[in-house]
Backbone bond lengths (Angstrom), bond angles and torsions (degrees), N, CA, C in turn:
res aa  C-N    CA-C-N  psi(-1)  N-CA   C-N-CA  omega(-1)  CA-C   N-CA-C  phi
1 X - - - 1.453 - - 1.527 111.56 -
2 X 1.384 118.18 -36.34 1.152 121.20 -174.31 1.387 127.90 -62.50
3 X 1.744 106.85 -45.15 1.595 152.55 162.50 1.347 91.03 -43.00
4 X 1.654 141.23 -62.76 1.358 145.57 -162.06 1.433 97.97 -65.60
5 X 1.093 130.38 -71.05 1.600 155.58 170.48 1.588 107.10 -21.54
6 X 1.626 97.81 -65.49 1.317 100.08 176.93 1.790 130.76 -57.28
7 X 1.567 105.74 -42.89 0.812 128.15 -167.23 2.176 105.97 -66.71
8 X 1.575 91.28 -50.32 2.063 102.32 162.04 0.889 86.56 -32.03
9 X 1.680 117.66 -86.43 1.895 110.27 -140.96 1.575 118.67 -49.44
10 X 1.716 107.47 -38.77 1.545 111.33 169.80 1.131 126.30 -46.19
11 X 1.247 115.58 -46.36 1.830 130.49 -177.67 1.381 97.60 -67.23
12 X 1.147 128.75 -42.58 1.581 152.55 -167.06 1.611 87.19 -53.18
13 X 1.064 116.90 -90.98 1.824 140.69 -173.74 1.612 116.38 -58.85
14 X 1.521 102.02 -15.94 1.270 104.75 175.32 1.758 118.55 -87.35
15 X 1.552 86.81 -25.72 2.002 107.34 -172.67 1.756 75.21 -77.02
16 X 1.342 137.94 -74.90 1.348 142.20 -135.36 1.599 88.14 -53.35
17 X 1.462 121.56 -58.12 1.295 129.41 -150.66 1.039 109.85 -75.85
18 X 1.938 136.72 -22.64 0.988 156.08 -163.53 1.762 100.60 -88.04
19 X 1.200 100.77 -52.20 1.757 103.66 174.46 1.714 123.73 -77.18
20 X 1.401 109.98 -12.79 1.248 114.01 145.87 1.160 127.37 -45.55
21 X 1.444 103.40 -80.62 1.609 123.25 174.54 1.542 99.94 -36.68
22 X 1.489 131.23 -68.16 1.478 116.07 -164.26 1.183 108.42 -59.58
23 X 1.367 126.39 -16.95 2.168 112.55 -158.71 1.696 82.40 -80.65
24 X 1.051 129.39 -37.20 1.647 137.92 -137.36 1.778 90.92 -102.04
25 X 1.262 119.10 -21.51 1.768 124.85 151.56 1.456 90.57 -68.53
26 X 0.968 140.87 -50.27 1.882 127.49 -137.73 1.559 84.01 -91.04
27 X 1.373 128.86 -59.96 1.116 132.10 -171.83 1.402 116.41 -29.51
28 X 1.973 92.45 -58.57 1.691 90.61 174.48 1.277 134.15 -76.05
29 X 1.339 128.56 -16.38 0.905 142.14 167.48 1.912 114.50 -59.39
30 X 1.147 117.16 -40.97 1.296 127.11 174.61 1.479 112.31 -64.57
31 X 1.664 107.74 -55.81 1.305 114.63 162.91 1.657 122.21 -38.36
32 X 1.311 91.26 -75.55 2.047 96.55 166.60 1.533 106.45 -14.92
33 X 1.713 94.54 -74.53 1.877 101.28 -169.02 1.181 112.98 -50.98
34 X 1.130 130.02 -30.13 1.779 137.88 -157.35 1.821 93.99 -81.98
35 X 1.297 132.39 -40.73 0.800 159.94 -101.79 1.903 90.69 -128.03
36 X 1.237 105.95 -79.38 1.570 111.61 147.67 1.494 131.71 -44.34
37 X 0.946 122.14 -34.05 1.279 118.94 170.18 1.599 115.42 -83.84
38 X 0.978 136.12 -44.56 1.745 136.94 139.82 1.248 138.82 -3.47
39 X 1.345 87.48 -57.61 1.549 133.17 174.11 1.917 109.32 -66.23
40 X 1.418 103.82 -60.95 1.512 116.36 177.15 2.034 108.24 -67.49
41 X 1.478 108.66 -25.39 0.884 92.23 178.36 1.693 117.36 -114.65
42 X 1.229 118.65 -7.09 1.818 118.15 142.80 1.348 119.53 -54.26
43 X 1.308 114.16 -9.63 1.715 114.00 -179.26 1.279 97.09 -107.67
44 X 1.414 156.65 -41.17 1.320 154.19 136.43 1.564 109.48 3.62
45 X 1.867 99.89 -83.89 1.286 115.69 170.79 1.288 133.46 -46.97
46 X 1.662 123.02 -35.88 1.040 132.68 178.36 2.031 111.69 -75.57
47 X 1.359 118.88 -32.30 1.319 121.47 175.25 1.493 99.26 -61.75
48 X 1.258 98.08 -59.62 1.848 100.81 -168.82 1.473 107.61 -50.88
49 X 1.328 135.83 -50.56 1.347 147.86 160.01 1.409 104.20 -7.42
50 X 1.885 102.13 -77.17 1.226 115.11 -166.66 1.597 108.29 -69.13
51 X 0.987 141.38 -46.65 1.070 144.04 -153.53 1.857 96.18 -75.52
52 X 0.971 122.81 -55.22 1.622 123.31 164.41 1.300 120.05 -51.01
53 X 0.977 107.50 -13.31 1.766 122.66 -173.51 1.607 117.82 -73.13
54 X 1.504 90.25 -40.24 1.425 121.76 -179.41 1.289 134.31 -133.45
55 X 1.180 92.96 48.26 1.552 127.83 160.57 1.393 119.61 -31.78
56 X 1.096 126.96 119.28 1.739 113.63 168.08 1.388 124.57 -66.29
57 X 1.238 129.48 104.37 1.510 133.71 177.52 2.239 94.52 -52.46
58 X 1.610 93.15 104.98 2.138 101.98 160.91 0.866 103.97 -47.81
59 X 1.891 114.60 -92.76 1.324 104.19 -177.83 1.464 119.71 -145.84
60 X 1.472 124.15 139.03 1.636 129.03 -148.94 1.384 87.28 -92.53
61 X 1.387 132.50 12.23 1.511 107.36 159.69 1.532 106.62 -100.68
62 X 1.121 130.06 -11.34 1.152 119.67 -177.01 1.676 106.51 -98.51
63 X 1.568 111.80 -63.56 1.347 126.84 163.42 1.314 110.83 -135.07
64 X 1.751 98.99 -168.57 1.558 105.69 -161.21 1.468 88.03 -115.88
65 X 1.361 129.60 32.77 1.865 122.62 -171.94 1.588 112.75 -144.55
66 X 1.420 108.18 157.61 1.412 111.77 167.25 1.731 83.54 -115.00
67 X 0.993 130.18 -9.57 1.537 120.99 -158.16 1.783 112.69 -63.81
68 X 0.705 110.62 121.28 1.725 127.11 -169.63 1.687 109.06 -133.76
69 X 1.369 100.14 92.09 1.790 103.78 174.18 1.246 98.25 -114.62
70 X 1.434 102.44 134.67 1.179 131.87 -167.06 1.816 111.35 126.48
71 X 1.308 106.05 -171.60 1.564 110.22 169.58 1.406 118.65 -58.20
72 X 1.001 110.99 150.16 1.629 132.16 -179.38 1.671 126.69 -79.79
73 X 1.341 89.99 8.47 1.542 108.15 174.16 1.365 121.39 -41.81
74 X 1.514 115.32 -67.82 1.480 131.65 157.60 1.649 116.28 -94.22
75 X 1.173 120.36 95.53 1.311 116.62 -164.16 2.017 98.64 -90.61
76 X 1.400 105.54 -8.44 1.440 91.12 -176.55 1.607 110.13 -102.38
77 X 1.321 110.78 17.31 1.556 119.07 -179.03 1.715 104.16 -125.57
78 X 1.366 113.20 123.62 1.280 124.00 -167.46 1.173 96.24 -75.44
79 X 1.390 111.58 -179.77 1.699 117.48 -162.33 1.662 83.18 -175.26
80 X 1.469 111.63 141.93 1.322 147.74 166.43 1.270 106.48 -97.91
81 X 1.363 130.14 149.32 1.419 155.02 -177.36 1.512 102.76 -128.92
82 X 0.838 141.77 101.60 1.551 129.95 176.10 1.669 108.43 -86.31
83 X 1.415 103.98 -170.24 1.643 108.58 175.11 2.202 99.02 -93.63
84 X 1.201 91.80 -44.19 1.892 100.10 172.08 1.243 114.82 -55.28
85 X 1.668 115.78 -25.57 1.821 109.26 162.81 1.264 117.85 -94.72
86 X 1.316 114.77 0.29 1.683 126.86 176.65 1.606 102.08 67.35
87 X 1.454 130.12 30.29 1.082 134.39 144.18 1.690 95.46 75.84
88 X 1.669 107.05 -161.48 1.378 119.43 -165.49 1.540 108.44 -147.62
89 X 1.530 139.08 -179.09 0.849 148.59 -139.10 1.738 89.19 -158.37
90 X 1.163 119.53 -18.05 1.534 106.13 -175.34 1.746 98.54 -135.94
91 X 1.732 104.95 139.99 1.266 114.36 177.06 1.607 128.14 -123.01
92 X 1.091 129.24 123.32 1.498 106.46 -171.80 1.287 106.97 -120.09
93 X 1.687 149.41 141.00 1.430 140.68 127.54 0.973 124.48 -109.85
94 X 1.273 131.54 -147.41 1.391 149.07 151.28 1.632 107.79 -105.33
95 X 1.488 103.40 138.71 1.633 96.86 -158.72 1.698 90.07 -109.08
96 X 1.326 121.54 -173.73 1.272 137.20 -172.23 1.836 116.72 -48.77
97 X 1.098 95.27 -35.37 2.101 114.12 175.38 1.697 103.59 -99.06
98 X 0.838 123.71 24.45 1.348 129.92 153.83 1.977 106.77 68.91
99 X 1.914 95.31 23.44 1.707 82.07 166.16 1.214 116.28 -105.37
100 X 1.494 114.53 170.24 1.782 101.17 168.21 1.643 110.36 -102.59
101 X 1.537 81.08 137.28 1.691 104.37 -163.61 1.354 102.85 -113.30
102 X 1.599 122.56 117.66 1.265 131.27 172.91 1.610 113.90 -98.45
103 X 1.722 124.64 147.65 1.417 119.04 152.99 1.200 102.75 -140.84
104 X 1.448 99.17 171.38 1.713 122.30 -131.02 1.089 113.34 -144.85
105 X 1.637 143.35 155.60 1.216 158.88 -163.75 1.396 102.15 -128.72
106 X 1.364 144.30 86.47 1.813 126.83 -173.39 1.388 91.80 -98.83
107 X 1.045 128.75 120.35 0.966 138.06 -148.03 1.973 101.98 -106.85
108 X 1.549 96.69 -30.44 1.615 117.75 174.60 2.169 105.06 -55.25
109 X 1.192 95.36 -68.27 1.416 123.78 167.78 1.547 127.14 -43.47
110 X 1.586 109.64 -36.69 1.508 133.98 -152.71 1.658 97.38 26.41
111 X 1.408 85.62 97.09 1.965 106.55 173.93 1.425 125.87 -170.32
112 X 1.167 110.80 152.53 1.462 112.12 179.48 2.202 109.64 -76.70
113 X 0.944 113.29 115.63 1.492 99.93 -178.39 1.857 100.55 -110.69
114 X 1.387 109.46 166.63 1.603 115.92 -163.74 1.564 80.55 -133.37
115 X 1.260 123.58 147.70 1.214 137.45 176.63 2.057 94.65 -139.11
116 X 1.625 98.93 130.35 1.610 99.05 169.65 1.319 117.61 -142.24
117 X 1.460 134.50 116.39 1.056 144.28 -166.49 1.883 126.70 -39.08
118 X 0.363 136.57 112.14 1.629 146.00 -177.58 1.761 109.24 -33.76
119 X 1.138 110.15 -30.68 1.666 120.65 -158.98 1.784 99.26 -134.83
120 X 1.079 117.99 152.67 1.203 137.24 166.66 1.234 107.96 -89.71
121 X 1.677 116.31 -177.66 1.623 150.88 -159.29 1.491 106.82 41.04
122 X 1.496 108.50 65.73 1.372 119.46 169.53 1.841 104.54 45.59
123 X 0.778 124.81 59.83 1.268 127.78 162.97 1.742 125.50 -47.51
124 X 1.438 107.49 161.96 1.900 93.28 -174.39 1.530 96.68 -120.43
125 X 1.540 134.32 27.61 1.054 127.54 158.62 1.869 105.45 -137.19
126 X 0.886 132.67 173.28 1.857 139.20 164.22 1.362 106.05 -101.63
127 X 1.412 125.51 1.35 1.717 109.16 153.50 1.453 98.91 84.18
128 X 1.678 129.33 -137.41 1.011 145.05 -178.24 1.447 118.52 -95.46
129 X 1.593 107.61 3.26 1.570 111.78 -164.01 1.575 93.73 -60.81
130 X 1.633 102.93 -173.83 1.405 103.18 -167.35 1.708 87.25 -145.45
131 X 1.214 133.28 179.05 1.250 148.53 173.07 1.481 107.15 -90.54
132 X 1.538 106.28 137.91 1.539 128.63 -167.74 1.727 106.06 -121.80
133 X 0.875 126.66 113.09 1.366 118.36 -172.65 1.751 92.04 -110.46
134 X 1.593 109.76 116.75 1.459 153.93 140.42 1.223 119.21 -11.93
135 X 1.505 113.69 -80.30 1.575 131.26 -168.74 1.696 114.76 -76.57
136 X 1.241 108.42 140.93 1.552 103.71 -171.52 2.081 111.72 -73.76
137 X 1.626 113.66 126.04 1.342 76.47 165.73 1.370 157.03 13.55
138 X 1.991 116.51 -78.88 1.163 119.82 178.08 1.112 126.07 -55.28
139 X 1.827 118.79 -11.08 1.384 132.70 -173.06 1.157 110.75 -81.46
140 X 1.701 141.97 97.46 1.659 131.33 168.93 1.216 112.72 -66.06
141 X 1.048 119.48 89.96 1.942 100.54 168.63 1.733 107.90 -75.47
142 X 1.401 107.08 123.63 1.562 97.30 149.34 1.176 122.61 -130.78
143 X 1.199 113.58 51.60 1.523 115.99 153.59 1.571 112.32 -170.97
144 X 1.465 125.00 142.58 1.100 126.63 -174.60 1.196 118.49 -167.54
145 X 1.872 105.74 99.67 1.323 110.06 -164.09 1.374 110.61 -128.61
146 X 1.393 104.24 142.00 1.638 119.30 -172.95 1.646 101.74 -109.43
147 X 1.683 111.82 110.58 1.282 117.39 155.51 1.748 112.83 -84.44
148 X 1.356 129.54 153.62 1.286 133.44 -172.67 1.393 105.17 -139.10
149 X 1.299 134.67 152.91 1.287 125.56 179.96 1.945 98.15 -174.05
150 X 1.298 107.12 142.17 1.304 107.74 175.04 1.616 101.80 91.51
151 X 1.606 139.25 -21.76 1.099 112.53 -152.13 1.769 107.74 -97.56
152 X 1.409 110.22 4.80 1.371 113.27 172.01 2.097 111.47 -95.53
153 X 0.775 70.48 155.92 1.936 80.44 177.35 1.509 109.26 -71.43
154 X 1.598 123.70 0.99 1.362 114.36 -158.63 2.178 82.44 -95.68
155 X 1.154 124.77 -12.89 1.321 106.91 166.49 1.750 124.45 -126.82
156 X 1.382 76.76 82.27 2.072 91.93 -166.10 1.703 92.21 -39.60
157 X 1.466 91.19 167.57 1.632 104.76 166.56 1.543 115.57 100.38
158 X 1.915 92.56 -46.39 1.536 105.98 -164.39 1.589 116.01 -92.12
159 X 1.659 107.95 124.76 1.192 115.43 -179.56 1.765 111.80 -58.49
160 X 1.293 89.92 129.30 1.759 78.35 178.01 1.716 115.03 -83.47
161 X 1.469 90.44 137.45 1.763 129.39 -166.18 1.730 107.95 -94.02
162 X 0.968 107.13 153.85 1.934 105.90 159.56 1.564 101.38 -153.99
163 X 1.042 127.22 114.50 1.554 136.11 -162.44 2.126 75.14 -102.80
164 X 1.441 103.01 149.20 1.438 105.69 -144.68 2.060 81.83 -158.70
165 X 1.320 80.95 88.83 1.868 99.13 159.74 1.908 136.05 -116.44
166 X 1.477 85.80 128.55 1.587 90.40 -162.39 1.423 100.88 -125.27
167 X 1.751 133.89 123.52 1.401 126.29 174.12 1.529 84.93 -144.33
168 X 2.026 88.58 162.31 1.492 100.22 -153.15 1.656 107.12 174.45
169 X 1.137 117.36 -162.88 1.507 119.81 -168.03 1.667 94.52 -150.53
170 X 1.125 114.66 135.84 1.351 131.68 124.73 1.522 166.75 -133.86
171 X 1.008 135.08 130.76 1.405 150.50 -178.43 1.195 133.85 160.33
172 X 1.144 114.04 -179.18 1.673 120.39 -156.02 1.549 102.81 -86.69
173 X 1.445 127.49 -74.10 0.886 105.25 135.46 1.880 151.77 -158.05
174 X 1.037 109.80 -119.38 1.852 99.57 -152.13 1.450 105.23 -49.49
175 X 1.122 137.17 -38.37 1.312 139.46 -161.60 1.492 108.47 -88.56
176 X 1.139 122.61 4.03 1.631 122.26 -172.71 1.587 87.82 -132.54
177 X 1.405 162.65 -53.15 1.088 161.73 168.62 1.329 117.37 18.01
178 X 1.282 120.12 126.29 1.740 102.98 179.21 1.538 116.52 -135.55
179 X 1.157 144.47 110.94 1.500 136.81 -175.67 1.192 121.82 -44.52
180 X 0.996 145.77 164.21 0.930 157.61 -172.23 1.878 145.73 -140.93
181 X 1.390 139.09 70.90 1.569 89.12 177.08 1.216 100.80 -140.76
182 X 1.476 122.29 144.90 1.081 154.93 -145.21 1.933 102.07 -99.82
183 X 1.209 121.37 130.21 1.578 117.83 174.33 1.593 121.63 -136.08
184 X 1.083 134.28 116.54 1.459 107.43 -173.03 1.827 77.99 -170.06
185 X 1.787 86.45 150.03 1.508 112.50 -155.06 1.926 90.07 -103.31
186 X 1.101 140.65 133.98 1.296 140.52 -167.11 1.943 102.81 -120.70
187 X 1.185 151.88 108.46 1.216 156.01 140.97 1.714 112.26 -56.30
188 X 1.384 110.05 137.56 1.064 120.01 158.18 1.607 137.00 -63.44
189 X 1.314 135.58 69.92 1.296 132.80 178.58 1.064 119.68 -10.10
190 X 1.258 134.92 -62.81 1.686 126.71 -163.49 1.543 92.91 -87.54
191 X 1.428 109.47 135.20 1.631 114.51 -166.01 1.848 93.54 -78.48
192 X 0.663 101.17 160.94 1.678 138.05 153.46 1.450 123.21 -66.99
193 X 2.000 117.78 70.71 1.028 127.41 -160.58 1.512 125.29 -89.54
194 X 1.803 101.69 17.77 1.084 107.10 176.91 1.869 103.08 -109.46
195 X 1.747 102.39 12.40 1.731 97.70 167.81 1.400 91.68 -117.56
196 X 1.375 131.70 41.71 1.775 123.95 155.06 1.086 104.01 -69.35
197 X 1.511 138.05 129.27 1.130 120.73 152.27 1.812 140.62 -89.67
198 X 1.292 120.17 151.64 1.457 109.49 -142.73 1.834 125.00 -68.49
């Protein structure tokens, strides 16, 4: 009887201890994934960063920008996004190698997409290129907005800015999910040599 008794409580502490151990597998395992996807999408954010960062200054007699938020209509005339127009979802310049580099809000997809022109010397169309989507699957973006400021000549002085908002969800799934949104203000490196003063 005792042997029976004893043996319950074992099975008892062994089931308890056994389902520990698995939640604390699941845990990490979720973690891991959460973890990767973060990861895939700080590297998203961080290209786009850089690549806006270092913008090719067109031309320093007119302005110091290729930066054009908004539509791609006129890609060789910069365009401002303010916070009073509630900004944009699509960005275009000419990037450091002289292509024009667009990013994107797909809103179908919920993703960041990169569009890059086919031809060099800052071109005013992307040719045959096609759209590249950035963000991994598990990543929802739903929202992605580009403020711009400084990159037209109508406010000499001012270094051109792109205040750079991203919110969204990630994980695999529902019970591990985590919100998200991302904020960070981006300056143009090569100054704006038509606000030197003389």
């Amino acid at each position: 009887m005792e042997l029976i008794v004893s043996l319950g409580v074992f099975i008892s502490i062994m089931t308890i201890g056994m389902g520990a151990v698995l939640q604390m597998f699941g845990l990490n395992q979720k973690s891991q994934s959460l973890k990767t996807i973060m990861v895939n999408l700080n590297f998203a954010l961080d290209s786009m960063a850089r690549e806006i960062v270092v913008a090719k200054v067109k031309d320093t007699n007119l302005h110091g920008s290729s930066l054009r938020c908004g539509n791609a209509d006129q890609m060789n005339v910069p365009q401002d996004c303010t916070l009073e127009d509630g900004g944009d979802d699509f960005l275009t310049f000419c990037n450091s190698d002289g292509y024009a580099l667009a990013y994107s809000f797909n809103s179908v997809d919920a993703s960041i997409e990169r569009l890059i022109s086919d031809s060099s010397g800052c071109p005013t169309t992307f040719g045959t290129a096609e759209w590249q989507r950035i963000t991994a699957p598990e990543v929802v973006i739903e929202n992605l907005t580009f403020y711009v400021s400084g990159a037209t000549n109508e406010n000499p002085g001012r270094q051109p800015k792109v205040l750079l908002i991203v919110e969204g969800e990630a994980g695999v799934k529902e019970d591990v999910k985590s919100k998200f949104e991302v904020q960070t203000t981006l300056s143009q490196r090569t100054p704006d040599l038509s606000t030197v003063l003389p």
